[in-house]
N, CA, C and O atoms as a Maestro MAE file, in Angstrom:
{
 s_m_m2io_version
 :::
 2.0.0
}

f_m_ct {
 s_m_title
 :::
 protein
 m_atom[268] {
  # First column is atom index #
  i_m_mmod_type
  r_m_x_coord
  r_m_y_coord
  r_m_z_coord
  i_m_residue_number
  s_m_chain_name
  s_m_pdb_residue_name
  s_m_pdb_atom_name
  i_m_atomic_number
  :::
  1 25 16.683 -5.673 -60.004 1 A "UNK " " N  " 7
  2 3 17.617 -6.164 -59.008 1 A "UNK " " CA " 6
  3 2 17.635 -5.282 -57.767 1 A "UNK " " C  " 6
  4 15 17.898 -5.660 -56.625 1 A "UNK " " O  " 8
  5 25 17.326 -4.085 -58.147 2 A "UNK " " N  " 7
  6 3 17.487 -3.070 -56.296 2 A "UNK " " CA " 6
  7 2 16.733 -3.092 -56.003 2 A "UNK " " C  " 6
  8 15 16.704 -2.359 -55.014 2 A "UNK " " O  " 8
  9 25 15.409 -3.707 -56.257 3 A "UNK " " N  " 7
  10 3 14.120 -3.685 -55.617 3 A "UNK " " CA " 6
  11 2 14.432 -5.100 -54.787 3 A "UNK " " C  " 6
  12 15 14.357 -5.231 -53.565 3 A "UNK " " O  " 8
  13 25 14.702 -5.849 -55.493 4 A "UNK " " N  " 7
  14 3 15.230 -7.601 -54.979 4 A "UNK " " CA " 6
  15 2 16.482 -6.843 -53.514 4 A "UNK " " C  " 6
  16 15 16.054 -6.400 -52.448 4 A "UNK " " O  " 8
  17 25 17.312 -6.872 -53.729 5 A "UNK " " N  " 7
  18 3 18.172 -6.195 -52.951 5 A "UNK " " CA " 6
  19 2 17.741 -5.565 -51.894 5 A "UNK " " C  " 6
  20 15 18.248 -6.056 -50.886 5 A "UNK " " O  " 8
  21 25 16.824 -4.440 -51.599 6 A "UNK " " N  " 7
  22 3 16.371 -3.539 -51.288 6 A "UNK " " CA " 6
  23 2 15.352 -4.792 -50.044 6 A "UNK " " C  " 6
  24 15 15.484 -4.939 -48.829 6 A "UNK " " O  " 8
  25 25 14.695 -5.268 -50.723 7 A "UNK " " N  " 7
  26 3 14.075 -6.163 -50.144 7 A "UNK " " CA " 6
  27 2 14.393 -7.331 -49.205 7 A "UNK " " C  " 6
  28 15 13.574 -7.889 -48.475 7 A "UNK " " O  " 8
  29 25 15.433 -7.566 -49.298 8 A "UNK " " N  " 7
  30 3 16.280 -8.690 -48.650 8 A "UNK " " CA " 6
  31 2 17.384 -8.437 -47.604 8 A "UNK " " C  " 6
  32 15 18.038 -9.118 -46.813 8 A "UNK " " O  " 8
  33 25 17.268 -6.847 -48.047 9 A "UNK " " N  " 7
  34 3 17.883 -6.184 -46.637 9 A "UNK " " CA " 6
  35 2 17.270 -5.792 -45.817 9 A "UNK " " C  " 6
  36 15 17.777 -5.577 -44.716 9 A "UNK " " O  " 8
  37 25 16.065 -5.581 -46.050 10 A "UNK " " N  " 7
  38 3 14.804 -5.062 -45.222 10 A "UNK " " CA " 6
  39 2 14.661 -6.599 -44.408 10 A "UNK " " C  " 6
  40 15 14.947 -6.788 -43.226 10 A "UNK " " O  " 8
  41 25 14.287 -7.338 -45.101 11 A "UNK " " N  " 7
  42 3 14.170 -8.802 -44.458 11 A "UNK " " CA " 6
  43 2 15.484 -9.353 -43.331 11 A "UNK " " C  " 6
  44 15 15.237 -10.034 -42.335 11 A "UNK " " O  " 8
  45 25 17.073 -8.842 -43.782 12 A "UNK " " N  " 7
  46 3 17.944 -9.327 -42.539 12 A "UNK " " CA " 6
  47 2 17.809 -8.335 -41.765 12 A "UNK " " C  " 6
  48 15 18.487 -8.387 -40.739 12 A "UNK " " O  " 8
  49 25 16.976 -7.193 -41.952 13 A "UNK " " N  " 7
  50 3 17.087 -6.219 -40.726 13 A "UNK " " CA " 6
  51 2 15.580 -6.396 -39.873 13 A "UNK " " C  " 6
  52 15 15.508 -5.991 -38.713 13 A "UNK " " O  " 8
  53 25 14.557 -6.945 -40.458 14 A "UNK " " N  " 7
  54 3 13.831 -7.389 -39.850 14 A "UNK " " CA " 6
  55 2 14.005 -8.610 -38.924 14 A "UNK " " C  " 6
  56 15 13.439 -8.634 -37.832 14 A "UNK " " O  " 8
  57 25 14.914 -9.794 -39.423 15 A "UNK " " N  " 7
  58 3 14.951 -10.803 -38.703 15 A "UNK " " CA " 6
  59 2 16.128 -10.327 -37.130 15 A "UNK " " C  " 6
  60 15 16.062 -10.597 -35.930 15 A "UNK " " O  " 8
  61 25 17.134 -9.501 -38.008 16 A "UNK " " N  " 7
  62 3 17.658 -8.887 -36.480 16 A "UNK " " CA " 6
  63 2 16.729 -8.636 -35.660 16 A "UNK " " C  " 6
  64 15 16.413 -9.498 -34.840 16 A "UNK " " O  " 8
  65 25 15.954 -7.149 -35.705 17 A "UNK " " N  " 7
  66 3 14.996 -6.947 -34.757 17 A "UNK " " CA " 6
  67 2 14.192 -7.868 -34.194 17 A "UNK " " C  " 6
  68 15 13.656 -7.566 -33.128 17 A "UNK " " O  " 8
  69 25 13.855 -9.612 -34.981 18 A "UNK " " N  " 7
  70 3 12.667 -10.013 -34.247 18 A "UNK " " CA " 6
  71 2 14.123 -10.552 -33.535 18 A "UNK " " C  " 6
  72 15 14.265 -10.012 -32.438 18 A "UNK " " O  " 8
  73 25 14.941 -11.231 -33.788 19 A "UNK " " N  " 7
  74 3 16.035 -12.286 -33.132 19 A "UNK " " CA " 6
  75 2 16.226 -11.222 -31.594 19 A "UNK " " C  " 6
  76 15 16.197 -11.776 -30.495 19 A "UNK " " O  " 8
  77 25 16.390 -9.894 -31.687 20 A "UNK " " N  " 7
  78 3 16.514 -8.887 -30.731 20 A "UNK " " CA " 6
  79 2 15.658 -8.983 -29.843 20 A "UNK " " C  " 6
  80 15 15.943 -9.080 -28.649 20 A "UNK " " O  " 8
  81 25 14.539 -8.971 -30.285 21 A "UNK " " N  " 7
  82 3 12.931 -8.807 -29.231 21 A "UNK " " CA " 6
  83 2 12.665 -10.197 -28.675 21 A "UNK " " C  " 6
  84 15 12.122 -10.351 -27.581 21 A "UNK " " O  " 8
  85 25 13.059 -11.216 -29.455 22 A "UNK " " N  " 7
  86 3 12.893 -12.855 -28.794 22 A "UNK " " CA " 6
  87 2 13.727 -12.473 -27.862 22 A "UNK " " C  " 6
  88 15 13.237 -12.339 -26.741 22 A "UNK " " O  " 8
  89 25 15.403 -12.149 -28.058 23 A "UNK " " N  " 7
  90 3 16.243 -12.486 -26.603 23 A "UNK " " CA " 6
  91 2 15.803 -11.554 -25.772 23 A "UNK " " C  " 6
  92 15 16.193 -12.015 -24.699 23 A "UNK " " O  " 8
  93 25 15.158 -10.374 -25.476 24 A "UNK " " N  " 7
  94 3 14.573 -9.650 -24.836 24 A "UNK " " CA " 6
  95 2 13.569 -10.190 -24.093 24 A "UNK " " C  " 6
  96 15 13.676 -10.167 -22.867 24 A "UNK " " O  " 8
  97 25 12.351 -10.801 -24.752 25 A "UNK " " N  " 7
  98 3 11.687 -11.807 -24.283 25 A "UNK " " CA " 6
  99 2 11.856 -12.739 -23.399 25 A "UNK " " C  " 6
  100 15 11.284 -12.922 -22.325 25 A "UNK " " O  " 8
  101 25 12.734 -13.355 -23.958 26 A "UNK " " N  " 7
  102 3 12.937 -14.259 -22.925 26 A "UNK " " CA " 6
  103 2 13.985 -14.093 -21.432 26 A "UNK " " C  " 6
  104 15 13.930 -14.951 -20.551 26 A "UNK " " O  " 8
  105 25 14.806 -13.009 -21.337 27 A "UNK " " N  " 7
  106 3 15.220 -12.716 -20.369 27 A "UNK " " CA " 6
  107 2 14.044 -11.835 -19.513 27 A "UNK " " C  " 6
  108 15 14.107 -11.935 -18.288 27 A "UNK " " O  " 8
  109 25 13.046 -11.034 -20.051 28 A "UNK " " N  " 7
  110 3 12.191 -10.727 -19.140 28 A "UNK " " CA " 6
  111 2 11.630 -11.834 -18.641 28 A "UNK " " C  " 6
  112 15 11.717 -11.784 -17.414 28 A "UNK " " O  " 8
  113 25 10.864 -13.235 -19.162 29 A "UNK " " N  " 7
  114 3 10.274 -14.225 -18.853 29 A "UNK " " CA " 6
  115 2 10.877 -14.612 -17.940 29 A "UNK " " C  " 6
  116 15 10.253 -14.614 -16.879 29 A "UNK " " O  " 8
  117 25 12.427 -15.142 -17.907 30 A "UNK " " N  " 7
  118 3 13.423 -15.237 -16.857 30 A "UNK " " CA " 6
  119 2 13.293 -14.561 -15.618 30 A "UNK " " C  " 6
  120 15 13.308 -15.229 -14.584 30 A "UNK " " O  " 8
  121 25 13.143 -13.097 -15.570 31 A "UNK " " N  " 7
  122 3 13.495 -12.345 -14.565 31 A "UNK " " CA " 6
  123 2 11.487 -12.419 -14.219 31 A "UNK " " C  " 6
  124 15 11.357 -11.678 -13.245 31 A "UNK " " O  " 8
  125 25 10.462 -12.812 -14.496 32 A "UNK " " N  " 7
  126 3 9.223 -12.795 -14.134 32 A "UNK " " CA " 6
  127 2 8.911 -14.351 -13.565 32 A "UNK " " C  " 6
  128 15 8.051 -14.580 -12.715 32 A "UNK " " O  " 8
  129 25 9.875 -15.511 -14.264 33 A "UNK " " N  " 7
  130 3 10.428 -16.668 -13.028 33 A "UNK " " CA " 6
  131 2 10.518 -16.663 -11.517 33 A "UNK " " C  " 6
  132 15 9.942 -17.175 -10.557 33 A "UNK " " O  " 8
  133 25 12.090 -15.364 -11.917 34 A "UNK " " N  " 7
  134 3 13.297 -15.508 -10.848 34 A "UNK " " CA " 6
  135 2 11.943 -15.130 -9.787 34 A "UNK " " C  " 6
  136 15 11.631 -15.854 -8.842 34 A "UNK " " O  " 8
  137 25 10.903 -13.280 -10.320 35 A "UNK " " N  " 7
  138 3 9.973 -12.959 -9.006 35 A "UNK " " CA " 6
  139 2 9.272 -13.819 -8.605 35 A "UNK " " C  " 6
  140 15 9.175 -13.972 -7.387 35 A "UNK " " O  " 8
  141 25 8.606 -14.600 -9.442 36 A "UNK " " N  " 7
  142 3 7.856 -15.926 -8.964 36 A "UNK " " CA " 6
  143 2 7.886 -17.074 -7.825 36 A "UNK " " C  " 6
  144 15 7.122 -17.783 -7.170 36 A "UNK " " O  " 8
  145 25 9.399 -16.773 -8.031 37 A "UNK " " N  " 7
  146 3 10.004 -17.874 -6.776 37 A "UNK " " CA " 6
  147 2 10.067 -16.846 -5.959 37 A "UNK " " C  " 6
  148 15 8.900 -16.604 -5.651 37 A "UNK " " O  " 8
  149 25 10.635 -16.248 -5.535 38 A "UNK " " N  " 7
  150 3 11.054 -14.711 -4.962 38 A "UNK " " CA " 6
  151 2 9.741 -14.298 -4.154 38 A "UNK " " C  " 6
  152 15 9.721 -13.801 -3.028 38 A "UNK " " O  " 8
  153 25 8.887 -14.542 -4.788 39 A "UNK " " N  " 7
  154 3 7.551 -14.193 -3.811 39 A "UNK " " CA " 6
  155 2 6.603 -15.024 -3.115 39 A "UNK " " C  " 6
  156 15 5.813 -14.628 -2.259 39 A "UNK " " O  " 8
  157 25 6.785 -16.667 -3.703 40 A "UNK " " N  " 7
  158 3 6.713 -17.648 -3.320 40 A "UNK " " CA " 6
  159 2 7.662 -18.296 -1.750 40 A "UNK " " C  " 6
  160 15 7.517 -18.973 -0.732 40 A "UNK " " O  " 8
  161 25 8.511 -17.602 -2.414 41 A "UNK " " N  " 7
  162 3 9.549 -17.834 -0.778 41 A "UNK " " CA " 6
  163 2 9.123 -16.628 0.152 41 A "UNK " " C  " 6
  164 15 9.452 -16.767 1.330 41 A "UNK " " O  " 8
  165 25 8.595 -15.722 -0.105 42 A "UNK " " N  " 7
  166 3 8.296 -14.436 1.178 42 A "UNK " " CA " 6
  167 2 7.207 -14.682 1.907 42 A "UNK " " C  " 6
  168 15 7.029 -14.378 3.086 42 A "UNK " " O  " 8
  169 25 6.127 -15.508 0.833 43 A "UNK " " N  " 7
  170 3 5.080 -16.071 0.971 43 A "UNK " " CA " 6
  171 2 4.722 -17.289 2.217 43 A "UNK " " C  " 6
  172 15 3.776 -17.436 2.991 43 A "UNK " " O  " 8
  173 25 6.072 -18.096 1.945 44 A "UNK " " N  " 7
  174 3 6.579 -18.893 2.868 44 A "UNK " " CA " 6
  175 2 6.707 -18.782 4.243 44 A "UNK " " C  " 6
  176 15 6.195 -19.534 5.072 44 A "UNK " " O  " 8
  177 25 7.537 -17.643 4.497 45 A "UNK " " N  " 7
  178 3 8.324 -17.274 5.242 45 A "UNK " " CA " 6
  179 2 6.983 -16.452 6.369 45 A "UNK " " C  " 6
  180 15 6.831 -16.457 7.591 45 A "UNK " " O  " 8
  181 25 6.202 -15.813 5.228 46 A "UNK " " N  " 7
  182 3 4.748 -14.838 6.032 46 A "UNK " " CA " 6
  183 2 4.266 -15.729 6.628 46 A "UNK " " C  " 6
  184 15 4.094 -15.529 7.831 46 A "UNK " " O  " 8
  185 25 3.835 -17.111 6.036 47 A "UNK " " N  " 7
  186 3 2.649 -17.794 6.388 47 A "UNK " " CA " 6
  187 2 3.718 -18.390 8.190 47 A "UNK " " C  " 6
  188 15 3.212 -18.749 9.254 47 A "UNK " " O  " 8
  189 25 5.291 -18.256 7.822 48 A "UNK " " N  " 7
  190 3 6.086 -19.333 8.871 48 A "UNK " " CA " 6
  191 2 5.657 -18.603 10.365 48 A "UNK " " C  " 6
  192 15 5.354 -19.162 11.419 48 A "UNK " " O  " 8
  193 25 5.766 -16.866 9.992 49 A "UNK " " N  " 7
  194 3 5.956 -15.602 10.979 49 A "UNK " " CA " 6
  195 2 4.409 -15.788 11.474 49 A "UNK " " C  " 6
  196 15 4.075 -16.129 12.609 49 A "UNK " " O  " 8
  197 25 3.931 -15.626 10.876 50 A "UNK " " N  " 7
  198 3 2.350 -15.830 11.358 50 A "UNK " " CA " 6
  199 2 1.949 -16.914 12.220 50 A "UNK " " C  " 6
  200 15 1.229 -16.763 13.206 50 A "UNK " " O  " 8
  201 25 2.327 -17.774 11.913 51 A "UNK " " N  " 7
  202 3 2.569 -19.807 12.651 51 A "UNK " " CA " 6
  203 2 3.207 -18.923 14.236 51 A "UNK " " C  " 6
  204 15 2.458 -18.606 15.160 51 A "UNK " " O  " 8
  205 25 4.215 -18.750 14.222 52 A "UNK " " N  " 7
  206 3 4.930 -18.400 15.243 52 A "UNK " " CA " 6
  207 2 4.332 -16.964 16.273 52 A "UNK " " C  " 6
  208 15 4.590 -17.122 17.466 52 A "UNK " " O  " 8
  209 25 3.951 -16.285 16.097 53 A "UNK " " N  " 7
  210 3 3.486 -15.345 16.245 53 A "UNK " " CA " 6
  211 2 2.374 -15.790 16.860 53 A "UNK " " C  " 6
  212 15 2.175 -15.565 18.054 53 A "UNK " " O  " 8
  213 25 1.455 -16.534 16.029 54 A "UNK " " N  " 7
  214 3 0.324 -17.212 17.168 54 A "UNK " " CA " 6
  215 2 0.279 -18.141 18.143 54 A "UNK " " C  " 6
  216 15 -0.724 -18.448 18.788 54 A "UNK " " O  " 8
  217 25 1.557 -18.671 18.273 55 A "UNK " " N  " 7
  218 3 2.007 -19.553 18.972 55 A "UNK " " CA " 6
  219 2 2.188 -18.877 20.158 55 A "UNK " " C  " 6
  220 15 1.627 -19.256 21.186 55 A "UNK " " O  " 8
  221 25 3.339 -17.347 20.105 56 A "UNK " " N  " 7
  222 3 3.464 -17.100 20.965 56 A "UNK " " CA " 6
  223 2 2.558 -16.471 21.767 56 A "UNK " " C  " 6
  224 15 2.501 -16.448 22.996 56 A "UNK " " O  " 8
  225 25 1.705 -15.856 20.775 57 A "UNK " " N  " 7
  226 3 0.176 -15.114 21.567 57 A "UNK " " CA " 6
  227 2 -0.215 -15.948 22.392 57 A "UNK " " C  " 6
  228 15 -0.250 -15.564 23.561 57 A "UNK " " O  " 8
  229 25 -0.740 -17.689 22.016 58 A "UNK " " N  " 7
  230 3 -1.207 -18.502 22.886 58 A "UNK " " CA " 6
  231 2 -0.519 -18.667 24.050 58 A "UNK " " C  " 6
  232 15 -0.889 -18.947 25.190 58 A "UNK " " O  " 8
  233 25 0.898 -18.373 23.409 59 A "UNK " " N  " 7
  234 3 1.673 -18.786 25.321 59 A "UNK " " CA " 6
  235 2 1.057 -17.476 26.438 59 A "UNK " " C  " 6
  236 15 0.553 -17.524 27.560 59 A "UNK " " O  " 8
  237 25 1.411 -16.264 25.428 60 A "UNK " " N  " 7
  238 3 1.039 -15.158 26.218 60 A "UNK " " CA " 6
  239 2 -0.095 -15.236 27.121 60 A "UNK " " C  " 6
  240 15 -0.084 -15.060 28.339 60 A "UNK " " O  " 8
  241 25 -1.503 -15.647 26.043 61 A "UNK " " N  " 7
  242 3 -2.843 -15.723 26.495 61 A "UNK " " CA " 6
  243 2 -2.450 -17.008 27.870 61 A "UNK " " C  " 6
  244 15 -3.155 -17.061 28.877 61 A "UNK " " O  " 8
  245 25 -1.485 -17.759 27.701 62 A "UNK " " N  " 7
  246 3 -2.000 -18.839 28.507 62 A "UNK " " CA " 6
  247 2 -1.432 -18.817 29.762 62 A "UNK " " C  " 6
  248 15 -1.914 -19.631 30.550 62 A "UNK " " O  " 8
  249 25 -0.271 -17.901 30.291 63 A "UNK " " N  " 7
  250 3 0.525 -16.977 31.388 63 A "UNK " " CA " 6
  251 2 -0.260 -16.358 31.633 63 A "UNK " " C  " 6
  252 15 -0.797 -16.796 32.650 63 A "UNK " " O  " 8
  253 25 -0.891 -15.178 31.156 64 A "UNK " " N  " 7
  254 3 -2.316 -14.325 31.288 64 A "UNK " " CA " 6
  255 2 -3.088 -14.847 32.330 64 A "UNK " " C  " 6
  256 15 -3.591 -14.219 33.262 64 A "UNK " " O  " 8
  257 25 -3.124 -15.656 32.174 65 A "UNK " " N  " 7
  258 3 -5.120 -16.395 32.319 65 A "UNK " " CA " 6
  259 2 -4.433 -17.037 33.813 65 A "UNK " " C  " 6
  260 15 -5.172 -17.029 34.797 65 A "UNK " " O  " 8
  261 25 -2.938 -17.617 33.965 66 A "UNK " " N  " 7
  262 3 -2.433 -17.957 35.248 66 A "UNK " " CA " 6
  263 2 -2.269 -17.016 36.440 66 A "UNK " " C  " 6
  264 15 -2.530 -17.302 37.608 66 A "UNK " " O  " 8
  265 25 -1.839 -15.948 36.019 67 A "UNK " " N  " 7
  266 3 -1.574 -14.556 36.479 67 A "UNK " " CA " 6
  267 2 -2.774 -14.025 37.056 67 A "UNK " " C  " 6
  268 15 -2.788 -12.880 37.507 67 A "UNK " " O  " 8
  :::
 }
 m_bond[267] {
  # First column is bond index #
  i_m_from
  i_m_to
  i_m_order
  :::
  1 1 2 1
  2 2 3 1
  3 3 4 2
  4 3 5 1
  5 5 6 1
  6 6 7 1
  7 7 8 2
  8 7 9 1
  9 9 10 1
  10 10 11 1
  11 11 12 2
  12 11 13 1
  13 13 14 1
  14 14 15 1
  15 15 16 2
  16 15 17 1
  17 17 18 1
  18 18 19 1
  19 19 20 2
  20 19 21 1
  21 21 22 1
  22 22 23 1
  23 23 24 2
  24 23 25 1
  25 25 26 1
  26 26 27 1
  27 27 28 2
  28 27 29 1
  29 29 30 1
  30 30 31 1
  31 31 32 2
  32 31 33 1
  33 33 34 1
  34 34 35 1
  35 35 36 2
  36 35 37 1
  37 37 38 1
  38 38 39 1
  39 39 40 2
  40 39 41 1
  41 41 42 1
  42 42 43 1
  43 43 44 2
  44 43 45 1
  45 45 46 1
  46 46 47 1
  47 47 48 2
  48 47 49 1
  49 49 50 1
  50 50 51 1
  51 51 52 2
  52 51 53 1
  53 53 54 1
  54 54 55 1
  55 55 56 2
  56 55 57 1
  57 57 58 1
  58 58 59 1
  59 59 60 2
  60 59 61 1
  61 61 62 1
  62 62 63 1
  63 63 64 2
  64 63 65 1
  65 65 66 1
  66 66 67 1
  67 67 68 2
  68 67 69 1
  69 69 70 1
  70 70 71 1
  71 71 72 2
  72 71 73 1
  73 73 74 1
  74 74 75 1
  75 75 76 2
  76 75 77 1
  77 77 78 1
  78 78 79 1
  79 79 80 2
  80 79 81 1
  81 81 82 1
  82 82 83 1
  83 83 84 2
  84 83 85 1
  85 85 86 1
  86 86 87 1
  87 87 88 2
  88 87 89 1
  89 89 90 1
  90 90 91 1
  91 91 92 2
  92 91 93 1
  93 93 94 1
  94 94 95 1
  95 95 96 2
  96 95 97 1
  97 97 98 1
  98 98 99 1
  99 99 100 2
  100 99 101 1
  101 101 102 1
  102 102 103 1
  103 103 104 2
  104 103 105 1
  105 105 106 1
  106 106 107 1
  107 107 108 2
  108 107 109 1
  109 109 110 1
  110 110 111 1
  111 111 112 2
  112 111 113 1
  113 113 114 1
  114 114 115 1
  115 115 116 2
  116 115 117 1
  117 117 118 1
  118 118 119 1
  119 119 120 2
  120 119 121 1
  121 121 122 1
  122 122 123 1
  123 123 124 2
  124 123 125 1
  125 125 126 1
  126 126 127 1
  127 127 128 2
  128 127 129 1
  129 129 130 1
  130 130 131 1
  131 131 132 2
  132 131 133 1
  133 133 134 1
  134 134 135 1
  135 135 136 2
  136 135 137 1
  137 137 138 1
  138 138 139 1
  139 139 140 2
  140 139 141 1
  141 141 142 1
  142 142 143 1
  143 143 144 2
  144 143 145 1
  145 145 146 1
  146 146 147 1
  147 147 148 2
  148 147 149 1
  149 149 150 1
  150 150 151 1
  151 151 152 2
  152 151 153 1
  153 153 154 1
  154 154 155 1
  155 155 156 2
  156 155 157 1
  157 157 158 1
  158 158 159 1
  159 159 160 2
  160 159 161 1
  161 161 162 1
  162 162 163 1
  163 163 164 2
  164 163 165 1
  165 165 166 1
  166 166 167 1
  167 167 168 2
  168 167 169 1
  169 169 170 1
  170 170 171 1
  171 171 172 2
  172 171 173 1
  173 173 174 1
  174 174 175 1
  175 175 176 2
  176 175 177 1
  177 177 178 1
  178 178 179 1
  179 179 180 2
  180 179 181 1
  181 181 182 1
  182 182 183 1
  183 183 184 2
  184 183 185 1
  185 185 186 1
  186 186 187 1
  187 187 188 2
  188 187 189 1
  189 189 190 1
  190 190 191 1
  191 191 192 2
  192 191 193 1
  193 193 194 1
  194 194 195 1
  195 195 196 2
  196 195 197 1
  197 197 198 1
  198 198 199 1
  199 199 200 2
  200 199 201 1
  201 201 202 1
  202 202 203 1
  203 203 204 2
  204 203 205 1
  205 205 206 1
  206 206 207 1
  207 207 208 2
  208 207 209 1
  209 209 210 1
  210 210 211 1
  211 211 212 2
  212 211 213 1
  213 213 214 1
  214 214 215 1
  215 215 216 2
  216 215 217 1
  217 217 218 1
  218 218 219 1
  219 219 220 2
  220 219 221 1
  221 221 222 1
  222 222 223 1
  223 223 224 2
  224 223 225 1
  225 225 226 1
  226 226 227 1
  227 227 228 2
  228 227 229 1
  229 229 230 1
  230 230 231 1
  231 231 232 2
  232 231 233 1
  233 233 234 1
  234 234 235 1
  235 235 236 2
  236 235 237 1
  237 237 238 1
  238 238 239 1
  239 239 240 2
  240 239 241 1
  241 241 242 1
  242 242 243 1
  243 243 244 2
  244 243 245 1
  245 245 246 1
  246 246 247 1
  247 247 248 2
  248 247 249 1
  249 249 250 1
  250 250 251 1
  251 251 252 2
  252 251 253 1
  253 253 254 1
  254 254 255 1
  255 255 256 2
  256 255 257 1
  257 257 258 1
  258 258 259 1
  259 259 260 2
  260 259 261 1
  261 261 262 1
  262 262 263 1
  263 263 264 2
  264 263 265 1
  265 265 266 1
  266 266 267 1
  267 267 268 2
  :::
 }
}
């Protein structure tokens, strides 16, 4: 019987730890989401600054060239 015993406590203390490391898991997965979007939107925003930026160069270049 304490070997049975012995054994079956080992087993609810194992299933703690995995039940532990799943919710761990999955809040990192969460927070490797949240960067996903997070860098996807900066990404956005680079490609928007860049758009604009050459826009204004062209105005620059195109005052320039009047001048």
């Amino acid at each position: 019987m304490k070997k049975k015993e012995r054994m079956e406590k080992e087993i609810r203390e194992l299933k703690v730890s995995l039940e532990t490391r799943q919710t761990e898991i999955k809040g990192k997965q969460q927070e490797v989401i949240e960067s996903q979007e997070h860098v996807e939107k900066l990404e956005h925003q680079l490609r928007e600054h860049k758009q604009l930026v050459d826009k204004v160069q062209k105005e620059f270049d195109a005052v320039n060239q009047k001048v």
